[in-house]
PQR file with spaces between the fields and no chain letter, atoms N, CA, C, O and H, PARSE charges and radii, in Angstrom:
ATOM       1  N    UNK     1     139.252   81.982  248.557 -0.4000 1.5000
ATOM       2  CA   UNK     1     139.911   81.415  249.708 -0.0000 2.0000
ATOM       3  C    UNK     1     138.866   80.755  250.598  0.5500 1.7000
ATOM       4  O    UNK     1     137.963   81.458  251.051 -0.5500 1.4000
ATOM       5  N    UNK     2     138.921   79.450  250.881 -0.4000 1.5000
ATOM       6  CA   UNK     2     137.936   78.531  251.893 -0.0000 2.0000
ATOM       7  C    UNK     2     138.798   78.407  253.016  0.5500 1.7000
ATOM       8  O    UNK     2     140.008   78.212  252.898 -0.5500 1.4000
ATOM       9  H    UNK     2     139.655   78.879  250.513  0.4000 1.0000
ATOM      10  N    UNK     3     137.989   78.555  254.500 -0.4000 1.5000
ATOM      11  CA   UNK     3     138.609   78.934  255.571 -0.0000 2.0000
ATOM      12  C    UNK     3     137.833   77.507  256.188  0.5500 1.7000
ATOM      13  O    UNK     3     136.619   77.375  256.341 -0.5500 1.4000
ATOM      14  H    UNK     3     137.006   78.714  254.596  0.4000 1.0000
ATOM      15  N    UNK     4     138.742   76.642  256.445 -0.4000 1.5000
ATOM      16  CA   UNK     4     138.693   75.667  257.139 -0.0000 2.0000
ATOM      17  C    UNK     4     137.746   75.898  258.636  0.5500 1.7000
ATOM      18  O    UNK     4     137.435   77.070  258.848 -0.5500 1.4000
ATOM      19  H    UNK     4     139.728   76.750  256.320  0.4000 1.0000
ATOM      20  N    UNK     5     137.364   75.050  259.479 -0.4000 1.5000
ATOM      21  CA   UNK     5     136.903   75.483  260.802 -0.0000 2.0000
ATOM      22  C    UNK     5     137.782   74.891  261.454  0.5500 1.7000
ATOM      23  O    UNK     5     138.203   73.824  261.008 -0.5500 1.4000
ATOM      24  H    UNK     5     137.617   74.098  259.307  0.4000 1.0000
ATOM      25  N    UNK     6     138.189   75.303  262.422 -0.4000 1.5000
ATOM      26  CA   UNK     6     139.010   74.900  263.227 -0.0000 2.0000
ATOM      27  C    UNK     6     139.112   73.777  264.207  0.5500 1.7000
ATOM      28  O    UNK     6     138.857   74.075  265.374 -0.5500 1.4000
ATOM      29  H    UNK     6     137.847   76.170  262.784  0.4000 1.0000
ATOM      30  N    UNK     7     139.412   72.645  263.967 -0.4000 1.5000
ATOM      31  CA   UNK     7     139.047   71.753  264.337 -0.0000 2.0000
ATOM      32  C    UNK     7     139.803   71.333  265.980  0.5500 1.7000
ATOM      33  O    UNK     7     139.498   70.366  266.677 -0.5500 1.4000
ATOM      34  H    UNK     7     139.619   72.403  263.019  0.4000 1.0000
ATOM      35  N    UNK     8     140.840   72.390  266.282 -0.4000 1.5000
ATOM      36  CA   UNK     8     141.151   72.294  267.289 -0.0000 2.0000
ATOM      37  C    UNK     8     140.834   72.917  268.350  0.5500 1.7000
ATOM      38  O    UNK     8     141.566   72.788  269.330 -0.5500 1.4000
ATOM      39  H    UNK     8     141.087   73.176  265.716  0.4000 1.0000
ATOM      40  N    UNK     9     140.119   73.424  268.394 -0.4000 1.5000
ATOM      41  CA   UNK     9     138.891   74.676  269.258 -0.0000 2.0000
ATOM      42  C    UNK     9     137.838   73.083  269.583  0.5500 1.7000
ATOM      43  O    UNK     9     137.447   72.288  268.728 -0.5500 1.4000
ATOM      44  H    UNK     9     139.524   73.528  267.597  0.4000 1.0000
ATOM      45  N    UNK    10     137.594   73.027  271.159 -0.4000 1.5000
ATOM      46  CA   UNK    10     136.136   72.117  271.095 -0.0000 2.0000
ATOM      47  C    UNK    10     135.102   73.196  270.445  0.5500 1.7000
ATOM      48  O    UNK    10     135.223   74.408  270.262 -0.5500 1.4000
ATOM      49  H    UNK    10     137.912   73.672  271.853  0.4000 1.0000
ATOM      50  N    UNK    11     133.858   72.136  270.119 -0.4000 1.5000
ATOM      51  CA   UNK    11     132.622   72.482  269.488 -0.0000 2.0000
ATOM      52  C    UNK    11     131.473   73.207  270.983  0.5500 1.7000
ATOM      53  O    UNK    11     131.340   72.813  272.141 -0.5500 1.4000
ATOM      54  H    UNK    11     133.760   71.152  270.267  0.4000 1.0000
ATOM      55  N    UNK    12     130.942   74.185  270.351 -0.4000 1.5000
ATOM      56  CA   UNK    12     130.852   75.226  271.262 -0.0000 2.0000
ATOM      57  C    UNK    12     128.901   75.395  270.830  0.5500 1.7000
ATOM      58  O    UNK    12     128.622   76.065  269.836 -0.5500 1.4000
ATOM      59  H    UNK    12     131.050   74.506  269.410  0.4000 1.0000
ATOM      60  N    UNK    13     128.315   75.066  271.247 -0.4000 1.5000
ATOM      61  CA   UNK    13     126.938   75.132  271.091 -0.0000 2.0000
ATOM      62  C    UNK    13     126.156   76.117  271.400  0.5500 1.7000
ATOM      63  O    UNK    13     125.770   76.183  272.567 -0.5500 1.4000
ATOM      64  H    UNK    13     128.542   74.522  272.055  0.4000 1.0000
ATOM      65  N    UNK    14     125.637   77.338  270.235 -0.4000 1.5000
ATOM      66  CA   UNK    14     125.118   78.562  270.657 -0.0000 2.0000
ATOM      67  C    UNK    14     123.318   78.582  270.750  0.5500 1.7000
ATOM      68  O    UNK    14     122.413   77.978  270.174 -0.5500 1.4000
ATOM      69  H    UNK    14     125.950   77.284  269.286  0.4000 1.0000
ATOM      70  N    UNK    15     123.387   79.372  271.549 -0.4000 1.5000
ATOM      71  CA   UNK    15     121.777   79.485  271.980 -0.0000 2.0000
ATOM      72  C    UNK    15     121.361   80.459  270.333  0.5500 1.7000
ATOM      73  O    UNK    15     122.093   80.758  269.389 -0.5500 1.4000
ATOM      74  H    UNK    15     124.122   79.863  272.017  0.4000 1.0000
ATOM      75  N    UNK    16     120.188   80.666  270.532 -0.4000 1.5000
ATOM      76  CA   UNK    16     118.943   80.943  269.552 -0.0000 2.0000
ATOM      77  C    UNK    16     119.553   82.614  269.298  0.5500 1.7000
ATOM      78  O    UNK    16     119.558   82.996  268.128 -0.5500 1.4000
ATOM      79  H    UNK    16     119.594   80.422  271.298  0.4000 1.0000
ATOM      80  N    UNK    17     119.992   83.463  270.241 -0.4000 1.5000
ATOM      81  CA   UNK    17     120.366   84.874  270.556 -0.0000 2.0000
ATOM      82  C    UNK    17     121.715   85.184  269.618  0.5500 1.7000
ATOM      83  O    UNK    17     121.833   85.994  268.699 -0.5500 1.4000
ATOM      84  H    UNK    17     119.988   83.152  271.192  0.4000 1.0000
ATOM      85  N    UNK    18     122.634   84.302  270.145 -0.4000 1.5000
ATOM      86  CA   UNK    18     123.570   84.446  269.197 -0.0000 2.0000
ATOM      87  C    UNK    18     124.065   83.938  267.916  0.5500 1.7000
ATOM      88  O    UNK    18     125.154   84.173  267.391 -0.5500 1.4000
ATOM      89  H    UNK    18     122.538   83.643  270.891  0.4000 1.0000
ATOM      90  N    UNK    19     123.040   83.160  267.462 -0.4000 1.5000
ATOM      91  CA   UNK    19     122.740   83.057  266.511 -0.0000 2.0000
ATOM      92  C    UNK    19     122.432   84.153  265.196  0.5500 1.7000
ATOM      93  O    UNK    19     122.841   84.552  264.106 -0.5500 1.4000
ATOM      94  H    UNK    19     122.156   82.970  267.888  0.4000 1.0000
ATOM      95  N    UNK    20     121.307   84.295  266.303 -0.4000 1.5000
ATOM      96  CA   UNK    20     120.296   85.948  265.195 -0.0000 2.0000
ATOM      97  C    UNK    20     121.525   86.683  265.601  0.5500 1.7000
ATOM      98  O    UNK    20     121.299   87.685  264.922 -0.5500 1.4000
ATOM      99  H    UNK    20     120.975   83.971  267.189  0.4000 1.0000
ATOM     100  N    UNK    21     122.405   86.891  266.062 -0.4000 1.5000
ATOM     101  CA   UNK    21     123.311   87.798  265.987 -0.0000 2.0000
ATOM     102  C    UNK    21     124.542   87.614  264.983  0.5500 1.7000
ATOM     103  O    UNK    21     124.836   88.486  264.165 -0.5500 1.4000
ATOM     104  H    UNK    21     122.588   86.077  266.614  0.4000 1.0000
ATOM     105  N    UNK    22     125.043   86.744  265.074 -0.4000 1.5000
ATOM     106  CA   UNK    22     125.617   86.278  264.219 -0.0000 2.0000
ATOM     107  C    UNK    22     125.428   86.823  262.490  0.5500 1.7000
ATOM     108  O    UNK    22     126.101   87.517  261.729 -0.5500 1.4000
ATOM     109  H    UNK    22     124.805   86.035  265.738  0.4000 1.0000
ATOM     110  N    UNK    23     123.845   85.914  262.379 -0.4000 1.5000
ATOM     111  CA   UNK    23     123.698   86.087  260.699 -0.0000 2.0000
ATOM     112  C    UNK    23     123.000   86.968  260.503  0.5500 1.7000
ATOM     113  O    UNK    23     122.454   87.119  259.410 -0.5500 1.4000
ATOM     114  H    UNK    23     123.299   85.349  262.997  0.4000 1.0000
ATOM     115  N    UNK    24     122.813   87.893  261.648 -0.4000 1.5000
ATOM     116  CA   UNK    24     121.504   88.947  261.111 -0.0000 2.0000
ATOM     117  C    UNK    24     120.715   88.823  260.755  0.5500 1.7000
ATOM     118  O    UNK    24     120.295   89.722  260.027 -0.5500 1.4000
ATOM     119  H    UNK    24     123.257   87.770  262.535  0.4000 1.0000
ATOM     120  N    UNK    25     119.648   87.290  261.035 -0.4000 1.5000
ATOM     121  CA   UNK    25     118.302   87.363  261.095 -0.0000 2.0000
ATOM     122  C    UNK    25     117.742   86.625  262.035  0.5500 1.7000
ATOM     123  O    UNK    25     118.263   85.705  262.666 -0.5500 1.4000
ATOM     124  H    UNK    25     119.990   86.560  261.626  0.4000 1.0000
ATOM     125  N    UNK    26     116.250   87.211  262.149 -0.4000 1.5000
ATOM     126  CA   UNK    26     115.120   86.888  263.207 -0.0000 2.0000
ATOM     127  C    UNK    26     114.767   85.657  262.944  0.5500 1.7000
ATOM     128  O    UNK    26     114.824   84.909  261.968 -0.5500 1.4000
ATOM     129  H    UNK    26     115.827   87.958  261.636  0.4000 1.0000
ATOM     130  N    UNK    27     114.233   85.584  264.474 -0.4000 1.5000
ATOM     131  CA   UNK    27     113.498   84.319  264.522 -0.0000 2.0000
ATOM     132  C    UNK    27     113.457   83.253  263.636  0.5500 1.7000
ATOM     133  O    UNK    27     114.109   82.233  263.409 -0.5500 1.4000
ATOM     134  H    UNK    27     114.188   86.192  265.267  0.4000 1.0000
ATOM     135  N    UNK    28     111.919   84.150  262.968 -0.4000 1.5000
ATOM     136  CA   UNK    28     111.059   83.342  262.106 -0.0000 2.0000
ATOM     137  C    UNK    28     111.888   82.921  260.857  0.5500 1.7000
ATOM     138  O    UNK    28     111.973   81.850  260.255 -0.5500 1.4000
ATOM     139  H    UNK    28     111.390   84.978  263.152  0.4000 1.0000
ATOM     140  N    UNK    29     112.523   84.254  260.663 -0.4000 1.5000
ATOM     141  CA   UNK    29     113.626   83.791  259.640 -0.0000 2.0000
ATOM     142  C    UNK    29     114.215   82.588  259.462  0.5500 1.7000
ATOM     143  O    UNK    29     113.863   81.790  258.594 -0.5500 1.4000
ATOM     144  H    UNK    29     112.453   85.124  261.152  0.4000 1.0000
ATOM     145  N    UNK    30     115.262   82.377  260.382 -0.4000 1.5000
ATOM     146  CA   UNK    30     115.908   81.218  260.791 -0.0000 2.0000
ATOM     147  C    UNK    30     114.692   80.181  260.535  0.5500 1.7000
ATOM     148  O    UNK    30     114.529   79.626  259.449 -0.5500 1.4000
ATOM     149  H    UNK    30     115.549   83.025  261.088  0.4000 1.0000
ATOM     150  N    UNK    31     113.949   80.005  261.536 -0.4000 1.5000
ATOM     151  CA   UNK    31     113.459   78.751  261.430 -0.0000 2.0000
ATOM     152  C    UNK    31     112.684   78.466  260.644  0.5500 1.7000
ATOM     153  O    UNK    31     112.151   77.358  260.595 -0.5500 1.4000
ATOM     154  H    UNK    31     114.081   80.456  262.418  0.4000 1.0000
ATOM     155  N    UNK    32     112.378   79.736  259.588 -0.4000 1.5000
ATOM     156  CA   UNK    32     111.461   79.459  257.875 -0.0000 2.0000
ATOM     157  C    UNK    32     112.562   78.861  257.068  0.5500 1.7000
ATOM     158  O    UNK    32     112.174   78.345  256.019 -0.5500 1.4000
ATOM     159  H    UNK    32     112.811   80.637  259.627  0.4000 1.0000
ATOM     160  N    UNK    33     113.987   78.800  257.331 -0.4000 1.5000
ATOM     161  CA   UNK    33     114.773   78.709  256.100 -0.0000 2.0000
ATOM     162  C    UNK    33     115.570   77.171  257.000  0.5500 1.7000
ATOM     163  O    UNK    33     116.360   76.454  256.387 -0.5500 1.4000
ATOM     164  H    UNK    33     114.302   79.220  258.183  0.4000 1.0000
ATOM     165  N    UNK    34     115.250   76.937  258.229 -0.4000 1.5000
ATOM     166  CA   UNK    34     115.594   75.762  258.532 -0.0000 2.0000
ATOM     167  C    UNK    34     114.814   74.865  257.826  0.5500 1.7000
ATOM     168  O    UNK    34     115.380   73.865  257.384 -0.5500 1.4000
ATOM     169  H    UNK    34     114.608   77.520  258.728  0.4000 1.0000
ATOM     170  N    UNK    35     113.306   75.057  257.573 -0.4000 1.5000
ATOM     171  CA   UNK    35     112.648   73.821  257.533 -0.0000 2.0000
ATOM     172  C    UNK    35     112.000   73.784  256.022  0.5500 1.7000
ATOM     173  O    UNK    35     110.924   73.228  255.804 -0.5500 1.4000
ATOM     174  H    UNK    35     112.846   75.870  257.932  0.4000 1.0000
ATOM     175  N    UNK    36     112.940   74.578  254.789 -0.4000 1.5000
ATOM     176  CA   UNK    36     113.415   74.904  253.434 -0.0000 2.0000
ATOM     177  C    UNK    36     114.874   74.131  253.350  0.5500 1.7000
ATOM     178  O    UNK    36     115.428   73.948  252.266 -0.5500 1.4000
ATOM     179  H    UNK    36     113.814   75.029  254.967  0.4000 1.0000
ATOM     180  N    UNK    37     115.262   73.834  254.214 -0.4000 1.5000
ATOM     181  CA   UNK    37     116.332   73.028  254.067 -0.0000 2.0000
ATOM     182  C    UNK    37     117.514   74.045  253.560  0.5500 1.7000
ATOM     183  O    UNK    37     118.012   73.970  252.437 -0.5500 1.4000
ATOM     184  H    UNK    37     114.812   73.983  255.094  0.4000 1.0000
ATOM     185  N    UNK    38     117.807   74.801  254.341 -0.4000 1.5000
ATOM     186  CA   UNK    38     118.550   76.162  253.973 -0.0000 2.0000
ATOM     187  C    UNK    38     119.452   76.928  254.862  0.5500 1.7000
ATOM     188  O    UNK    38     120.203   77.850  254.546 -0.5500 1.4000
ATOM     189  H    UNK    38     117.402   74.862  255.253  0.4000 1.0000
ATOM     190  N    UNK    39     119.147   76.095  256.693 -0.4000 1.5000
ATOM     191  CA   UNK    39     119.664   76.743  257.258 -0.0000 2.0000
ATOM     192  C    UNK    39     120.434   75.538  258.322  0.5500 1.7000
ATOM     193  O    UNK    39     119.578   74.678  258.114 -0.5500 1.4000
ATOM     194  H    UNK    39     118.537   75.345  256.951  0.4000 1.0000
ATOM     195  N    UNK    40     121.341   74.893  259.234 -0.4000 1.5000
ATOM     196  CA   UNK    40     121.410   74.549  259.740 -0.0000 2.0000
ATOM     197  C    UNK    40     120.523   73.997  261.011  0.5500 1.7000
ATOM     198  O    UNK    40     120.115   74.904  261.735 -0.5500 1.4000
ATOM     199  H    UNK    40     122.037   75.592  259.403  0.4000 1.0000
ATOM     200  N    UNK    41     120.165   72.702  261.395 -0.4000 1.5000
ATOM     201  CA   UNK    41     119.154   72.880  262.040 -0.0000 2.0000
ATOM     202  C    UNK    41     119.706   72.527  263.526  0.5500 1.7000
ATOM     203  O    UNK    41     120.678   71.848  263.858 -0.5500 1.4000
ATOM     204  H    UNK    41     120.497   71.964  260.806  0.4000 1.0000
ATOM     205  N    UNK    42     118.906   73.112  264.177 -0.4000 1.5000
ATOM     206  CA   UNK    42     119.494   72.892  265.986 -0.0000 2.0000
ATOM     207  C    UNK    42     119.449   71.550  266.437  0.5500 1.7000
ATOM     208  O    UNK    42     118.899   70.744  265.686 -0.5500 1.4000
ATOM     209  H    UNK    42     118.117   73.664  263.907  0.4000 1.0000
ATOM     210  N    UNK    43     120.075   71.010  267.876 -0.4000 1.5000
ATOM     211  CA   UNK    43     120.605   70.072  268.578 -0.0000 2.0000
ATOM     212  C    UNK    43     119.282   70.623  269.345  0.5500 1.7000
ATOM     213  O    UNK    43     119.012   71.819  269.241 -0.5500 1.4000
ATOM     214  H    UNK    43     120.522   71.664  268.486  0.4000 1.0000
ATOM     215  N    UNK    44     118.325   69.625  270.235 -0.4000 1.5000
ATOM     216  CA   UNK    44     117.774   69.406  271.100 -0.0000 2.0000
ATOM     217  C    UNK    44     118.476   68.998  271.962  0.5500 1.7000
ATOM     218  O    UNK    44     118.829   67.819  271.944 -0.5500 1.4000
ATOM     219  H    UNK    44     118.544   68.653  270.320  0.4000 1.0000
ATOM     220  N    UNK    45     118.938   69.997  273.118 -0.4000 1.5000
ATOM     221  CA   UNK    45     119.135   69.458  274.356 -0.0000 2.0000
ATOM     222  C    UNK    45     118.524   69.028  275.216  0.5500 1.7000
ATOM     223  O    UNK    45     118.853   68.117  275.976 -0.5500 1.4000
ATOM     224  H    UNK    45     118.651   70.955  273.132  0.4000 1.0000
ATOM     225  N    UNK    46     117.507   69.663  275.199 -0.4000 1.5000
ATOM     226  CA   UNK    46     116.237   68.928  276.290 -0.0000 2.0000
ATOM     227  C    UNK    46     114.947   69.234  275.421  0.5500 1.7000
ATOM     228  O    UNK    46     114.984   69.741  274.300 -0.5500 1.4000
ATOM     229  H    UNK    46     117.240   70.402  274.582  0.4000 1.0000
ATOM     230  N    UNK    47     113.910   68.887  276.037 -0.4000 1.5000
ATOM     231  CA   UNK    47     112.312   69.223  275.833 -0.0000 2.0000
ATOM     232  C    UNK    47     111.973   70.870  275.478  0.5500 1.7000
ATOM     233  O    UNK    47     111.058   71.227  274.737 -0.5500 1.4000
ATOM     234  H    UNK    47     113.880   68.475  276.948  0.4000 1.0000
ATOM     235  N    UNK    48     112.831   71.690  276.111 -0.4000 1.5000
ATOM     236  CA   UNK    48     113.161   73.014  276.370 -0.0000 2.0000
ATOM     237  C    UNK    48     114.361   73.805  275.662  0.5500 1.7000
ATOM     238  O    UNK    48     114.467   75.027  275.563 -0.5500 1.4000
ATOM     239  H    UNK    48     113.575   71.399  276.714  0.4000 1.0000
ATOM     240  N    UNK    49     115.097   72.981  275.267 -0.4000 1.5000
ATOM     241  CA   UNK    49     116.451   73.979  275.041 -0.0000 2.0000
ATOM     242  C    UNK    49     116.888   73.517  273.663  0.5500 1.7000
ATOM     243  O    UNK    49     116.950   72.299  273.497 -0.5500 1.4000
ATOM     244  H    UNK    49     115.011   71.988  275.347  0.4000 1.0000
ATOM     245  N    UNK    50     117.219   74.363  272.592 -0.4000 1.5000
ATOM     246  CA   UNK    50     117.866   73.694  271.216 -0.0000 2.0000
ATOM     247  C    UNK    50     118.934   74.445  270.986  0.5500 1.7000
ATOM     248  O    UNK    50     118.840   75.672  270.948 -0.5500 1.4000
ATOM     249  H    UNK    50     117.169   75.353  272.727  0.4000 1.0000
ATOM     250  N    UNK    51     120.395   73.631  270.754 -0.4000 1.5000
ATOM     251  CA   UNK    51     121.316   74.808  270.281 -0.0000 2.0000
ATOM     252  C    UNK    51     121.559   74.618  269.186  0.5500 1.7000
ATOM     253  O    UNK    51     121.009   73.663  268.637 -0.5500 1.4000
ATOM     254  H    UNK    51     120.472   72.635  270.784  0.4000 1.0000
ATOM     255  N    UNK    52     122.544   75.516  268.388 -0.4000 1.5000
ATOM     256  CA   UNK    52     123.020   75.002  267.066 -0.0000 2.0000
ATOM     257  C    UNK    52     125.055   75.416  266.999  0.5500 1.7000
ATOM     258  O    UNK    52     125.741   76.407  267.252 -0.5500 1.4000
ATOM     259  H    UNK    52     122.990   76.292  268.834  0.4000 1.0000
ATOM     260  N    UNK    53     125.253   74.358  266.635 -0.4000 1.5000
ATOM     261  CA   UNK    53     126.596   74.189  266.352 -0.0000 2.0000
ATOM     262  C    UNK    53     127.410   75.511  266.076  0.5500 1.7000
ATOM     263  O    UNK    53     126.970   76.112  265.096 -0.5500 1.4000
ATOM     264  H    UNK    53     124.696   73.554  266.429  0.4000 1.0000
ATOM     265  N    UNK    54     128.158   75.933  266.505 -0.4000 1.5000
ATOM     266  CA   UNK    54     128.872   76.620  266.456 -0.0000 2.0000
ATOM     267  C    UNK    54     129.415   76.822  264.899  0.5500 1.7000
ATOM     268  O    UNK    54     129.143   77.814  264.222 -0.5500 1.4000
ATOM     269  H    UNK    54     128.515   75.445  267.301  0.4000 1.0000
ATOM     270  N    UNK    55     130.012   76.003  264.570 -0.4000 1.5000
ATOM     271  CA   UNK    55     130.739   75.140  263.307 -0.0000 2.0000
ATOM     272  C    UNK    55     130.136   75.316  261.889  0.5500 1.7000
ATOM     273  O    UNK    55     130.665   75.770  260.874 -0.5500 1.4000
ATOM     274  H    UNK    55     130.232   75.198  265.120  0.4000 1.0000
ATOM     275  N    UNK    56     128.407   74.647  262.172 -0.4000 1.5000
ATOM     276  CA   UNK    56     128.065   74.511  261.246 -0.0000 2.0000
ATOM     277  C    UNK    56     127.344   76.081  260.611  0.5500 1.7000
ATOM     278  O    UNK    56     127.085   76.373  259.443 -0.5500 1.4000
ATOM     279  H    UNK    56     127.978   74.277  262.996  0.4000 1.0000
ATOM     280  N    UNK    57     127.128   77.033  262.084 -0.4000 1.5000
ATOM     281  CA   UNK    57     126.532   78.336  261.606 -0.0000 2.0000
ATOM     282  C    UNK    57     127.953   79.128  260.889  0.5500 1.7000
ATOM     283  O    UNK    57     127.889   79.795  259.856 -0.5500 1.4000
ATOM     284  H    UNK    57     127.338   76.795  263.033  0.4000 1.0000
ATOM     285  N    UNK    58     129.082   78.912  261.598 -0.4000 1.5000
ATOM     286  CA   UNK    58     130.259   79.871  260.699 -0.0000 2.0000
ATOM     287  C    UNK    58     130.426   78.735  259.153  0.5500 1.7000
ATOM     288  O    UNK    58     131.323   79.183  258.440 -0.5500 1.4000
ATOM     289  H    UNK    58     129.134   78.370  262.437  0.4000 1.0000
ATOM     290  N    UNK    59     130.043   77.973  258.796 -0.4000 1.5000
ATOM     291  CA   UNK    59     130.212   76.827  257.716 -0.0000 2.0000
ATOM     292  C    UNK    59     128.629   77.679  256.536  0.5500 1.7000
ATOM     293  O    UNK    59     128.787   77.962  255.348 -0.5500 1.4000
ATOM     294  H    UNK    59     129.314   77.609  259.375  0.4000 1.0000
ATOM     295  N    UNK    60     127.444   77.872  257.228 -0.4000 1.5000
ATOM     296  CA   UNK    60     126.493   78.403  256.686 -0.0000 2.0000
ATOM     297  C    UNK    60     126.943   79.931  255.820  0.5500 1.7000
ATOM     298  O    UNK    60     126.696   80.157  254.635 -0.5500 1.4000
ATOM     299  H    UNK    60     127.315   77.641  258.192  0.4000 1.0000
ATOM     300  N    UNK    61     127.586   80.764  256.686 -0.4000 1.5000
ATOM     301  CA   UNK    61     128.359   82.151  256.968 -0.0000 2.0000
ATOM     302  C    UNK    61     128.875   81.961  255.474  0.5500 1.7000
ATOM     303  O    UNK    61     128.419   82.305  254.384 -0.5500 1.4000
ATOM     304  H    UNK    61     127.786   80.580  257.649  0.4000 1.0000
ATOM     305  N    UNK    62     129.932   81.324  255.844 -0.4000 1.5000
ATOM     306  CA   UNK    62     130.833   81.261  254.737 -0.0000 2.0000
ATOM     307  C    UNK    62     129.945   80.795  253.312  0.5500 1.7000
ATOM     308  O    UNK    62     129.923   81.714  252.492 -0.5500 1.4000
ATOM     309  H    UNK    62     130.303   81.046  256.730  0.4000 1.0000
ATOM     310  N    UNK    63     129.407   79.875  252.984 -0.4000 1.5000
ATOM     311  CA   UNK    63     129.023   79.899  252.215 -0.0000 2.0000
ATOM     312  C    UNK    63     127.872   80.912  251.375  0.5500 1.7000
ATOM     313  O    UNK    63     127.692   80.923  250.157 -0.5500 1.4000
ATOM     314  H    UNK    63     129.425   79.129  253.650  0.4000 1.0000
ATOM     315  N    UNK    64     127.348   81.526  252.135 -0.4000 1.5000
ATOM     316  CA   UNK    64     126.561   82.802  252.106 -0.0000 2.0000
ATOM     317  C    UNK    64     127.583   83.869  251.487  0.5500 1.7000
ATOM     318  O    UNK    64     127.238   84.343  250.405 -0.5500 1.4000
ATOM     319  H    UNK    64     127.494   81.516  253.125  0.4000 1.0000
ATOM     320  N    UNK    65     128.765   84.298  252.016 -0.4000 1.5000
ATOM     321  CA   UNK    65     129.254   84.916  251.518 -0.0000 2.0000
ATOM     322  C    UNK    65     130.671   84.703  250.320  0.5500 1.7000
ATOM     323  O    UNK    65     131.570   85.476  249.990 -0.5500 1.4000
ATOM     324  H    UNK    65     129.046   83.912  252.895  0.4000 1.0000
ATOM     325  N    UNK    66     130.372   83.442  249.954 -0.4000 1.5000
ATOM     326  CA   UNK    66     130.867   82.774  248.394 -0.0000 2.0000
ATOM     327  C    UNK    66     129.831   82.668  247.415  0.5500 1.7000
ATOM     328  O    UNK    66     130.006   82.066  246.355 -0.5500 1.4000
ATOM     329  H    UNK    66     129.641   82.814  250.222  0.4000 1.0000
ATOM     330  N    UNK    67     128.848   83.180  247.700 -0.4000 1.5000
ATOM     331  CA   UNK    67     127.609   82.997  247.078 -0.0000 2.0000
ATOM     332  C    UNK    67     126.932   81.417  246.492  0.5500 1.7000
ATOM     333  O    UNK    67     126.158   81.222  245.555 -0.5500 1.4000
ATOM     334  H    UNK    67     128.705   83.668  248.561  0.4000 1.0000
ATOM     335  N    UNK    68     127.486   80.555  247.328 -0.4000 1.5000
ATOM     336  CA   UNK    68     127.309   79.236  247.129 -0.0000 2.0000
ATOM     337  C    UNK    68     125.642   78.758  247.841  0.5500 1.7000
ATOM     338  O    UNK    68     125.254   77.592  247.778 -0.5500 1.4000
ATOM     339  H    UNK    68     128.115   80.713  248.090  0.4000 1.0000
């Protein structure tokens, strides 16, 4: 079963915290497997701030757990 994202919800941009909460991993994690081309990579909001898509981390999720 493939679970669509909901496209009628606006797009909701999560900080770095709920992220690692989300997929259950750290930091370095994340950003070793971002730049392996493996993980979704964040939105620069400013000089200072990067979020990452709401969307595309439950889109990562899912495929993680289809073993895709």
């Amino acid at each position: 079963m493939t679970i669509e994202p909901d496209t009628a919800q606006p797009e909701r941009l999560l900080r770095l915290a709920e992220v690692r909460h989300r997929v259950g991993l750290g930091k370095t994690m994340i950003y070793a497997m971002i730049g392996e081309g493996r993980f979704p990579k964040p939105y620069k909001i400013t000089a200072a701030a990067a979020r990452w898509s709401e969307r595309e981390v439950e889109a990562w999720i899912e495929r993680v757990v289809r073993g895709n």
